[in-house]
N, C-alpha and C positions, 0 to 999 in steps of 0.2 A: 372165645372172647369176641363180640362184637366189636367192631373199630367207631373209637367216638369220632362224633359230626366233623368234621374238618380237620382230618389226622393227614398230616402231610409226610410221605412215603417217602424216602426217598435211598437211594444203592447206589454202590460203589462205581464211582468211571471205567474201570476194571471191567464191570460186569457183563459188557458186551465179545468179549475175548474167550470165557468158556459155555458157548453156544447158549445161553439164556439162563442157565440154572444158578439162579442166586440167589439172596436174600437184600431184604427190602428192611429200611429201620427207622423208624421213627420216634422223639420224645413227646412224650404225654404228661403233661403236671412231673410228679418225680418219678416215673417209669420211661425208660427203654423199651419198647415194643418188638419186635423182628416176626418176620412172616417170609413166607416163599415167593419169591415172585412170580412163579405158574399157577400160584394158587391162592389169589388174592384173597378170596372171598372162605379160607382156610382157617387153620387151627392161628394160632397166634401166643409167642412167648413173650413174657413180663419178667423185666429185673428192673432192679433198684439201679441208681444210677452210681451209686459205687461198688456194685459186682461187677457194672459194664464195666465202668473206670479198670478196674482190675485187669478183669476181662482183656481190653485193649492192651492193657499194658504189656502184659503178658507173651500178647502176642508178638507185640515188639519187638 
C-alpha cells in the first residue's frame, strides 16, 4: 500500500526504550494504518477503526 500524500506517522513515547523496533500508526479517512518503523517505505496494515478499538482494548 502506497502511503497517501500527507499521512502523519506517528509511535509510542515508549518506542525509544527497546532499541528502535517498533511500529509507527496512523488514521486515514476510516482506516488505522500501522507500518514498521525501519521500514518506512515497507509493506503496510489496514484495519477498520473498530478492529483497532477492539484491538486496543484488549490489550488493556
Amino acid at each position: 500500500m502506497t502511503d497517501p500524500i500527507g499521512t502523519r506517522w506517528g509511535k509510542s513515547s515508549r518506542s525509544d526504550n527497546n532499541g528502535g523496533a517498533c511500529v509507527e500508526v496512523a488514521a486515514v479517512n476510516e482506516s488505522i494504518l500501522i507500518r514498521d518503523s525501519k521500514d518506512a517505505g515497507g509493506p503496510v496494515l489496514r484495519f477498520g477503526r473498530e478492529p483497532w478499538r477492539l484491538f486496543l482494548r484488549t490489550l488493556r
